[in-house]
C-alpha positions as CSV (number, residue, x, y, z in Angstrom):
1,X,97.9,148.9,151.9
2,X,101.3,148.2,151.1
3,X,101.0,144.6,151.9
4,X,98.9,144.6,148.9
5,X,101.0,147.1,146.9
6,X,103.9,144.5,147.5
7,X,101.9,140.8,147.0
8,X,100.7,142.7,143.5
9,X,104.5,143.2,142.9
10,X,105.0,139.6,143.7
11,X,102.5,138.2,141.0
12,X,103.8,140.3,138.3
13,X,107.1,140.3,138.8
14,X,106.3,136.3,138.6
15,X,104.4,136.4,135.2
16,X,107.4,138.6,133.8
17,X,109.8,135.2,134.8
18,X,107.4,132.7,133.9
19,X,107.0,134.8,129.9
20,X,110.6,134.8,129.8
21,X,111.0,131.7,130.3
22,X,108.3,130.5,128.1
23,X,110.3,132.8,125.4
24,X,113.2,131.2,126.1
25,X,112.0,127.4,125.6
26,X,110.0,128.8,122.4
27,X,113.2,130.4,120.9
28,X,114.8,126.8,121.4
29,X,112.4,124.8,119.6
30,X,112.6,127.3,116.6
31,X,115.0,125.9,114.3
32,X,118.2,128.3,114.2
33,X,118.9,130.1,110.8
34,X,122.4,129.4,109.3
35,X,124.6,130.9,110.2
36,X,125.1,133.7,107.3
37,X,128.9,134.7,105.5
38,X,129.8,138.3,105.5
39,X,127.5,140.7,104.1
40,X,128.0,141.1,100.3
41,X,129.6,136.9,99.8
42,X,128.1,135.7,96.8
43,X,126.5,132.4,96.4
44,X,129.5,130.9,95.3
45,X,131.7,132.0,97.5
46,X,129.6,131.1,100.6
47,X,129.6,127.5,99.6
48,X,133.0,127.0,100.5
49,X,132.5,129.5,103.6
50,X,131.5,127.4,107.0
51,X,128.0,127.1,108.3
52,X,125.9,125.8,110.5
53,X,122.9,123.3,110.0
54,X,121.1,123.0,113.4
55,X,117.9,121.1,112.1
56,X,117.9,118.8,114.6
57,X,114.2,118.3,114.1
58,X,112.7,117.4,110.9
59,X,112.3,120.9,108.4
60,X,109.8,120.8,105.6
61,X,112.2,121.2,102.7
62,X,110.2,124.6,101.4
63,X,111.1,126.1,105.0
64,X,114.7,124.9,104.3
65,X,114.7,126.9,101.2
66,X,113.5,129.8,102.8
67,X,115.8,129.9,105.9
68,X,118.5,129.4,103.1
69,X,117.6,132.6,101.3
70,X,117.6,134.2,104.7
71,X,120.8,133.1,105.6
72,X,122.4,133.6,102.5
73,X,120.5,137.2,101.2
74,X,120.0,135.5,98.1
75,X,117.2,134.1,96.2
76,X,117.0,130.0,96.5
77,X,114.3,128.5,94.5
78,X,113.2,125.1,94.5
79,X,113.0,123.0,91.0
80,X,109.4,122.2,90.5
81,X,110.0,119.9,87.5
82,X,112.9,118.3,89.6
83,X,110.5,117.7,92.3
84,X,108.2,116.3,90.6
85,X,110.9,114.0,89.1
86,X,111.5,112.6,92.5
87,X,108.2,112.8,94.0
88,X,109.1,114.9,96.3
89,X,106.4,117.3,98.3
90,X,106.9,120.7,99.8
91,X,106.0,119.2,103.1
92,X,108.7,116.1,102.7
93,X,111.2,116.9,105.6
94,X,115.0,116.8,106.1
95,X,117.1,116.7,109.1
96,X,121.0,117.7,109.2
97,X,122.4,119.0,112.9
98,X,126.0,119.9,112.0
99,X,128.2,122.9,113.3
100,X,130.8,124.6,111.1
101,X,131.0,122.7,108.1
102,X,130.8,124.0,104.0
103,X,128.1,125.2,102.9
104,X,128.6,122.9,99.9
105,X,129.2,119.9,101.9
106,X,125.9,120.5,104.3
107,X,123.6,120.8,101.5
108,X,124.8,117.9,100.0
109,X,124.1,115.8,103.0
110,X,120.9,117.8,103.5
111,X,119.1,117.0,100.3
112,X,120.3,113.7,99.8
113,X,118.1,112.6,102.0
114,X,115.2,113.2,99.1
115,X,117.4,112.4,95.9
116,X,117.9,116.1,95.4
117,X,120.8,118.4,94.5
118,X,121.6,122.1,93.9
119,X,123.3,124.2,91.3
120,X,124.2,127.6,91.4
121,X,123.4,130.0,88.7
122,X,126.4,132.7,89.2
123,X,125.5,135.3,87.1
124,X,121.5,135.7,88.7
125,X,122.9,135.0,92.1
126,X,120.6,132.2,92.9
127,X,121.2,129.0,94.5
128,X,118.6,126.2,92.6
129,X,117.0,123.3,94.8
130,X,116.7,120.3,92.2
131,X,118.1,117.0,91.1
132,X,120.5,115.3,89.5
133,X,119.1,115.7,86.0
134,X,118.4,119.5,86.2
135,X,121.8,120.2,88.2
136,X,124.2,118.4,85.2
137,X,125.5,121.0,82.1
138,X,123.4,119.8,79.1
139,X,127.1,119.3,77.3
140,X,127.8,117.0,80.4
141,X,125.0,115.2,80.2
142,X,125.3,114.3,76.5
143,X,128.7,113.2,77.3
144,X,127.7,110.8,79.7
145,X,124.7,109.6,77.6
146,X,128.2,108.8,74.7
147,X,130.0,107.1,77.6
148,X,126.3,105.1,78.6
149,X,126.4,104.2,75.2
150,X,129.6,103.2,74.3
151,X,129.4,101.0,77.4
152,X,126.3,99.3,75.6
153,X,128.0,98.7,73.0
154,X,131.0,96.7,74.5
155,X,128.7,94.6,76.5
156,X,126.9,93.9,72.9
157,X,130.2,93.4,72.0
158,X,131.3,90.8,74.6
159,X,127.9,89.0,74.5
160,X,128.3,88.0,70.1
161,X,132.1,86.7,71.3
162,X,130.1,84.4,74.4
163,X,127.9,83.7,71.6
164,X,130.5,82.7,69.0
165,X,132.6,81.2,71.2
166,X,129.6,78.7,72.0
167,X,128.9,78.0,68.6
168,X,132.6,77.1,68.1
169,X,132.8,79.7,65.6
170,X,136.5,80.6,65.4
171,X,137.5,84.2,66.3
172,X,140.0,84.1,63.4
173,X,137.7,83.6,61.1
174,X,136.3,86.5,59.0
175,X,132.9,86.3,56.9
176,X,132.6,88.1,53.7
177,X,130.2,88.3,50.7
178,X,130.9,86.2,47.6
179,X,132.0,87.7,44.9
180,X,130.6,87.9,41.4
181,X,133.0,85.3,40.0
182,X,132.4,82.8,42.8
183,X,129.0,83.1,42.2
184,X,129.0,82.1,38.4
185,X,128.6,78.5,37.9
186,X,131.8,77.0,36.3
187,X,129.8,76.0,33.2
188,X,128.9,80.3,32.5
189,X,132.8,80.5,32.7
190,X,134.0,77.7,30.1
191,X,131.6,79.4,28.0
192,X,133.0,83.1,28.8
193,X,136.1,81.7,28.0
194,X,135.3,80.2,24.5
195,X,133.7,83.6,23.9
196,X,136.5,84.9,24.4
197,X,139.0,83.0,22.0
198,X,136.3,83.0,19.3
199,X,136.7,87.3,19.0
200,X,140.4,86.3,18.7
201,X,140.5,84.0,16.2
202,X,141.6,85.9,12.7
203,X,138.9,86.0,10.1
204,X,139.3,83.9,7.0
205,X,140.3,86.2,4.0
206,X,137.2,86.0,1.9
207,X,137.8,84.7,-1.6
208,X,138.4,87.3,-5.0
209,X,135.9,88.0,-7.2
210,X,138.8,89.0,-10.0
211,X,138.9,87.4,-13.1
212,X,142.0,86.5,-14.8
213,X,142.2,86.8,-18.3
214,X,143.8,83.2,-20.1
215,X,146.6,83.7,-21.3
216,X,146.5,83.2,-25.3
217,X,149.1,81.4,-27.6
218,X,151.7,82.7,-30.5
């Protein structure tokens, strides 16, 4: 009888081992949250905190925003218009395994690998998954649409001065519209000119009409 007690002890004491060890491998495949800055660190703050990114394995970029949030205790959202910007699916997978880094610096090399960025909207908390074009300060990005253009320009610039210089145009030389006068004929300017000497001439006194008496003798 207590043969059996103790064979039955056996078994179950060997399922117990053989679970935890199954738990163990299991908890090893899992990926492994980041690691989290104190309680209370804003999103701001934690991106120059250090962190760990153990996603060894590929991570579906919608789990990464959820183990984020997690991590962080703080709302990270994922830019749909971005996404759809880059083609980018909620399934499409990154992979980063890096120990002790910042924050800022480990998402950077994270979501490059699908053209993506983030931004951080301070005042909500909230750390935004996105791209380039929704992460840039609409002043910012006007500049650098001025600086684009201004670049165009120059290179318009420098392709009329190839242009002229293979026409053998000189660079010197400066084009301008005619002006009135050296549009006239020179005929239309003798004939301005007698014009002109005609209203100067004096009029000829015109004769008198008075009649002198003659004169009559002694």
């Amino acid at each position: 009888m207590s043969r059996r007690y103790v064979i039955v002890g056996l078994v179950f004491l060997g399922m117990m081992i053989a679970g935890l060890r199954g738990y163990r491998l299991t908890a090893q495949d899992a990926p492994v949250p980041v690691v989290a800055a104190a309680g209370g660190t804003s999103v701001q703050d934690a991106l120059h905190r250090p962190f760990d990114f153990p996603f060894a394995k590929p991570t579906r970029i919608d789990e990464v925003a959820k183990i984020l949030s997690k991590a962080l205790n703080a709302p990270v959202a994922l830019d749909r218009a971005a996404l759809d910007r880059q083609d980018v699916q909620d399934d499409d997978e990154v992979q980063l395994d890096l120990r002790q880094i910042r924050l800022k610096t480990g998402l950077k090399l994270l979501l490059d690998q699908l053209d993506l960025t983030y931004r951080v909207e301070a005042e909500d908390n909230l750390l935004v998954i996105t791209d380039k074009t929704g992460s840039e300060n609409p002043v910012d990005l006007v500049l650098e649409q001025i600086k684009a253009l201004h670049k165009d320009v120059h290179d318009l610039q420098d392709s009329l001065d190839d242009l002229r210089s293979s026409l053998g145009i000189d660079d010197g030389a400066k084009m301008r519209k005619p002006t009135i006068i050296e549009e006239l004929p020179a005929d239309a300017n003798a004939k301005d000119k007698d014009k002109d000497k005609e209203k100067a001439k004096p009029k000829d006194a015109a004769p008198s009409t008075q009649h002198t008496k003659p004169r009559v003798g002694i």
